[in-house]
N, C-alpha and C positions, 0 to 999 in steps of 0.2 A: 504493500500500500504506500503510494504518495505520502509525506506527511506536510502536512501543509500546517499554516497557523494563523486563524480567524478571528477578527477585532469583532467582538458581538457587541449587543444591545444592551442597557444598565437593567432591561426585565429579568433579567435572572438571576434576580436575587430571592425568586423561589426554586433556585435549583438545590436539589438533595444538599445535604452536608460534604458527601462524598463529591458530588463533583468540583468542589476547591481542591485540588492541589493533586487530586484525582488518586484512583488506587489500582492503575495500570500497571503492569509491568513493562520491563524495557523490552522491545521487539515482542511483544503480544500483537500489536496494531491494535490496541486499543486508545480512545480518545482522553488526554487530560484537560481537565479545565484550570486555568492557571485567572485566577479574578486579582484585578489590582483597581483599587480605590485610591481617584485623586482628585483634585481641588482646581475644577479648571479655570477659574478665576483668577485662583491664589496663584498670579502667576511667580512667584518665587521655588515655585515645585515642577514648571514645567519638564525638566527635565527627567520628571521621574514620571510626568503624566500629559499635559497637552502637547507638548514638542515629540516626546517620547514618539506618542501615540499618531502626530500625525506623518513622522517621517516612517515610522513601522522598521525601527532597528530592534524591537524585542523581538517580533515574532521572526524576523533573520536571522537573528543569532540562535531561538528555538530549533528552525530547520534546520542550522548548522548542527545541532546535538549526535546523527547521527546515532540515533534508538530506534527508527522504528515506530516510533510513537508519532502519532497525530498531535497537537497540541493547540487550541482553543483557549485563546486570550479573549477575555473578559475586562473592560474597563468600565468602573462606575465613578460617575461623575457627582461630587458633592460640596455644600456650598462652604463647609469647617470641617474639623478633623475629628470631634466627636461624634457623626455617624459612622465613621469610617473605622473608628474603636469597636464603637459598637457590633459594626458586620465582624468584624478581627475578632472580637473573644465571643461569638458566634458559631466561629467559624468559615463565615461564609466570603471572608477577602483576608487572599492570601500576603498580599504586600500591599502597603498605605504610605502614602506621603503627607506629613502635619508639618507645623510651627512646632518651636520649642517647647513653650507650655502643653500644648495637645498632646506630644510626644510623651512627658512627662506622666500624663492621667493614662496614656496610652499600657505605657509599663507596671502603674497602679493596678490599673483596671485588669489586665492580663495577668497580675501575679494574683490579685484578689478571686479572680473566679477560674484560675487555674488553667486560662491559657495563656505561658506566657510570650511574650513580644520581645523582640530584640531591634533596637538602631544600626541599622547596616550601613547604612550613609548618609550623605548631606547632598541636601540638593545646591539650593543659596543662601546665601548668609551676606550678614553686615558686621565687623567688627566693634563698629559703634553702638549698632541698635536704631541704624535710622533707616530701617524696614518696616518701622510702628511711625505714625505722625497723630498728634491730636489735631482736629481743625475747629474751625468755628463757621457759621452763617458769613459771606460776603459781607454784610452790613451791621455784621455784631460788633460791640464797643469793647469786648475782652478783647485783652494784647499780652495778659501772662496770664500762668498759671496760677498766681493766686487770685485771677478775677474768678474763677471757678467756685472758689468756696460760696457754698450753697447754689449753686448751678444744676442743671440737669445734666448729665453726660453720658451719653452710650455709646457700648463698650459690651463686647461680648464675650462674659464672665469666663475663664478659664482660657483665653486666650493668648497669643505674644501681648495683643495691643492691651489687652490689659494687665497686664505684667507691668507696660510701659506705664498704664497709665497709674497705676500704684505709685510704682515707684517715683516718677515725677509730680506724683502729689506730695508724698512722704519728704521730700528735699525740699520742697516748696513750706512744708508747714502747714500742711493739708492732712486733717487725718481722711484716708480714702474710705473709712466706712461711713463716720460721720460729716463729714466733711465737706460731701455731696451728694447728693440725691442721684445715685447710679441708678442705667436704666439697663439690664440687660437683655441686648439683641441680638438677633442676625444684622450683620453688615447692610445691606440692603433694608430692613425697616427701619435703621438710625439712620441711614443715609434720607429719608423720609422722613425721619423724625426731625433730623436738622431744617429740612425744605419747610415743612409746617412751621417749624417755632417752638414745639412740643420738647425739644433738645434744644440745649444752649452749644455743645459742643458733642464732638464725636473722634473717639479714640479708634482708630480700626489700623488693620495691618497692612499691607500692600495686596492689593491696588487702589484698594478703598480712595485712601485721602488724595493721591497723582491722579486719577478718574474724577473724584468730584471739584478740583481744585481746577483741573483742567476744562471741566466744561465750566468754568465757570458758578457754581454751586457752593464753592467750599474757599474757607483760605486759612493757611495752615496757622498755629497757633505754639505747640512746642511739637520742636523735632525730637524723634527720638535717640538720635545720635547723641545731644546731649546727656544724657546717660552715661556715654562712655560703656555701655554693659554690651559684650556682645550676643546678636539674635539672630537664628539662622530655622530653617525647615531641612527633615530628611525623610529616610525611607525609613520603616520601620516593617519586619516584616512577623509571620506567627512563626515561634521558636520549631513546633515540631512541623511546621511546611517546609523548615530551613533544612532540618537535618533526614526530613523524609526526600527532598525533591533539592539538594543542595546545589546540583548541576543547571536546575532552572533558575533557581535564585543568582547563581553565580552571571547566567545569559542573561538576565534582567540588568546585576551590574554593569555587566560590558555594554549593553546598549546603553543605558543611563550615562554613563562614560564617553560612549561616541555622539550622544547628543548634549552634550554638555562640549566638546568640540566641536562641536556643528553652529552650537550658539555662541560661543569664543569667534570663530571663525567668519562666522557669516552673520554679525549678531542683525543689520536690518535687515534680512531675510529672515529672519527668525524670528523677530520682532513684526512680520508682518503674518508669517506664518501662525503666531500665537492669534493675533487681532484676528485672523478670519476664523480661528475655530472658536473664538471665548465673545465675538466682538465687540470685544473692546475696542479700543484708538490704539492703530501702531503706534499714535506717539505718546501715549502714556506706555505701554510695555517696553519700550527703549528707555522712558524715563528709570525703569526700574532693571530692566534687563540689558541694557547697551551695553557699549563698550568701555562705559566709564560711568556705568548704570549706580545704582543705589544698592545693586547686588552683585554679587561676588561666585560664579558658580563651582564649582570642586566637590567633587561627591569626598575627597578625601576628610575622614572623622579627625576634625584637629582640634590638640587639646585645650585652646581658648576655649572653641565651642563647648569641647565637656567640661569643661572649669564651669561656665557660664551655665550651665544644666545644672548641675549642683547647687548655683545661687539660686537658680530659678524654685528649685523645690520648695523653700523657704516662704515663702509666697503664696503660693498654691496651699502649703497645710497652714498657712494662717488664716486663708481665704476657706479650710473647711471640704476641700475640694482632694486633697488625699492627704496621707501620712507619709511618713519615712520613704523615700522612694531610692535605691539600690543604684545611683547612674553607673556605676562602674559595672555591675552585671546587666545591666542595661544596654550597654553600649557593648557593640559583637562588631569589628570591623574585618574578621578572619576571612570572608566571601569578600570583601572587595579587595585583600591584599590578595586571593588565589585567583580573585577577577584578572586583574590590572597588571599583577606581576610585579615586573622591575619598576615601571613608572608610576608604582603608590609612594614612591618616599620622594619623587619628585612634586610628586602633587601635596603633598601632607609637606613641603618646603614652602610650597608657592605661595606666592603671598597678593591681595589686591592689588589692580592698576593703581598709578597715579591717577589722581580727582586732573580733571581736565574739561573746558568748557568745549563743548560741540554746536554745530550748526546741522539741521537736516536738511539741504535743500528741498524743495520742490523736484519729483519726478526724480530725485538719486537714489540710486542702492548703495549709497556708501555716504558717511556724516564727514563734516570738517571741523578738526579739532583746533585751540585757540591757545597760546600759551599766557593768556588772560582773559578775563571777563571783557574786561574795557575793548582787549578787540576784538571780541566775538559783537560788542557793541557794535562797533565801528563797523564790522563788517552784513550787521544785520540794518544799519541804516542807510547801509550802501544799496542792500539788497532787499527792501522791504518786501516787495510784491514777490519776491520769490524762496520764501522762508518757509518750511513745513513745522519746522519746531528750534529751538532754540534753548539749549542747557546749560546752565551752569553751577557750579559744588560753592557750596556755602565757605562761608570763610571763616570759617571757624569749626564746623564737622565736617567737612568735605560730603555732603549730601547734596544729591544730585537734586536739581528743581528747574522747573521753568522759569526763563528769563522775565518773561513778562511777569510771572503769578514772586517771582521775588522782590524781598524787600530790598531797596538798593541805600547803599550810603556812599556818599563823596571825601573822602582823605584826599586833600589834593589831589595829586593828578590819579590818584586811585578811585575806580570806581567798584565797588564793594559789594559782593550779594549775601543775603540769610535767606535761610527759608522761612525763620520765625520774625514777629517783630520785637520778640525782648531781647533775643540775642543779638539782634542790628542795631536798639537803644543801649546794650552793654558796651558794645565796642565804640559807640557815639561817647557814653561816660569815659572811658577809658583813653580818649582819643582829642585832644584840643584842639580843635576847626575842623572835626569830620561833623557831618549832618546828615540828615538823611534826605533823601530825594527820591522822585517819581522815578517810574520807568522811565517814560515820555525823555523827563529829565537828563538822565542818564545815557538815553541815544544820542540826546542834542550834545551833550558834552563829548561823547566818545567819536561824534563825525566830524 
């Protein structure tokens, strides 16, 4: 028999128990179903789920197994990482990609009802943490964080972005239970909530705040970079699918691996590629995904990121949401170093690009990068009418953001971007004859 390997439909999640990770033998010619739960939104996971899925490097590296076996890929599509727990200590999805926090409840949840889950790898990550943004209403009068106290704010409990938003209440002098009036949502009804009035502000993780900031909707309020804490999404998969089916789990790494090359490589391709399957704005998933994006992609497990899992538990059993949670047996990165080979201790070296401001023309497949703001300025007032997006990294967390949706400040002949507006009146304090100024502003002076 052929074996061939089939992307199905998210209905079959009334398939038997057995057919996750399936209970064929090798050259039976019998059929496995291999289900993988991901976040097609959450584009800081694509590589483990929408990129994945749409270039079809898992089910080639499947064929390449040479078993015998048929092999029926399963992808389910979800909008956070706690259904995706839920089908995992089920049974019923063999590998999942979450946020940090999700990750966390994920290995909870699996060791409490005795399926447990292991961290195989990383998809993307921020070292900073400025893959969580709070934003506020376009016409709201908050500009810090402690205008919140006694606000509405939604935020979807167990989350990264509400990690972030804890913790940048707690530095603020914000206690975050009492402190404010949390509203916990799905991304999507705070994003609503904020539109009505109903929310004063909205913590969400990526794409959330780059999506509503860019249409116009949102504008951001604190970056999470300023945290300095790093935040990243992986794969997590179920312990006895790994050691029953290790050879599929290993061809999942290897494709996750060559599409995380594929996005290095080719990132607006890729970055258009994600817009048509999620559609979203390619220029929001460049905002996060580019080549000097907000995200960082390496499936290799490094040990900031599990430093940073360990702070994070702390959090979550204050918040009531687990106990003690194990990250060192938690974290299993054995399958992607027998993936990968020699080039896992080059990846587990590597380190983020330089923050660099880009330009997307109109009609290019390729950005131009600026070795300042100021001349990405100059070069976007040269060129107004043929601008598809315009980036530039904060100066002070090197988070990527739109030129237009940034705050700008003038240092003499430095023209200056934040993403927030207290971190752009910080360095105004700190700074004698910087000021702050329009966008508008900002081009006239840089042409």
């Amino acid at each position: 028999m052929k074996r061939t390997a089939v992307a199905a439909s998210a209905v079959v999640l009334l398939l038997p128990l057995s057919a996750c990770g399936g209970d064929a033998e090798a050259g039976d010619g019998s059929t496995v179903t291999v289900t993988v739960g991901y976040q097609s939104k959450t584009i800081n996971t694509v590589t483990a789920g929408t990129l994945l899925r749409s270039l079809g490097y898992f089910e080639k590296q499947l064929n390449a197994l040479g078993e015998g076996v048929t092999y029926n890929v399963v992808w389910q599509d979800y909008a956070t990482g706690a259904p995706i727990t839920a089908q995992m200590t089920a049974g019923k999805i063999d590998i999942g990609s979450m946020g940090d926090f999700p990750l966390l409840i994920n290995a909870a949840r699996g060791k409490q009802l005795n399926r447990p889950t292991r961290l195989v790898s990383v998809t993307g990550y921020n070292l900073r943490g400025g893959l969580n943004t709070i934003v506020t209403a376009p016409d709201s009068k908050l500009t810090s964080l402690k205008d919140l106290k006694g606000e509405k704010v939604s935020t979807s409990v167990g989350s990264a972005a509400d990690g972030t938003l804890v913790r940048a209440l707690q530095r603020a002098g914000i206690d975050p239970n009492d402190g404010i009036e949390k509203l916990n949502q799905q991304p999507a009804v705070g994003a609503s909530a904020l539109a009505s009035g109903s929310a004063d502000a909205l913590s969400q993780f990526v794409a959330w705040p780059g999506l509503l900031t860019y249409q116009g909707k949102a504008k951001a309020l604190y970056d999470g970079a300023q945290l300095n804490l790093p935040t990243f999404h992986g794969v997590t998969a179920r312990e006895d699918f790994a050691k029953d089916r290790p050879a599929v789990l290993e061809a999942f790494l290897k494709a996750q691996a060559e599409a995380t090359d594929y996005l290095n490589t080719h990132p607006v391709a890729a970055a258009e590629k994600v817009a048509k399957a999620t559609g979203l704005p390619a220029e929001v998933v460049y905002l996060y995904n580019g080549a000097h994006g907000i995200s960082t992609f390496d499936p290799a497990v490094k040990p900031q990121l599990v430093s940073a899992l360990k702070q994070d538990v702390s959090v979550l059993k204050a918040a009531k949401l687990t106990g003690d949670v194990d990250v060192d047996s938690f974290v299993d990165d054995q399958y992607l170093k027998k993936a990968l080979g020699a080039s896992y201790g080059k990846r587990l070296a590597a380190t983020p690009p330089a923050a660099a401001s880009e330009v997307w023309p109109k009609g290019a497949q390729e950005t131009r990068t600026f070795k300042s703001p100021a001349e990405l300025l100059g070069y976007v007032a040269a060129h107004s009418d043929g601008i598809r997006a315009a980036y530039v990294p904060d100066a002070t967390t090197g988070t990527l953001w739109f030129a237009d949706k940034a705050v700008w400040v003038a240092d003499g002949e430095q023209l200056l971007p934040f993403v927030a507006p207290a971190t752009a009146q910080a360095y105004v304090d700190g700074h004698d004859g910087a000021q702050a100024v329009t966008y508008a502003d900002a081009l006239e002076r840089a042409a």
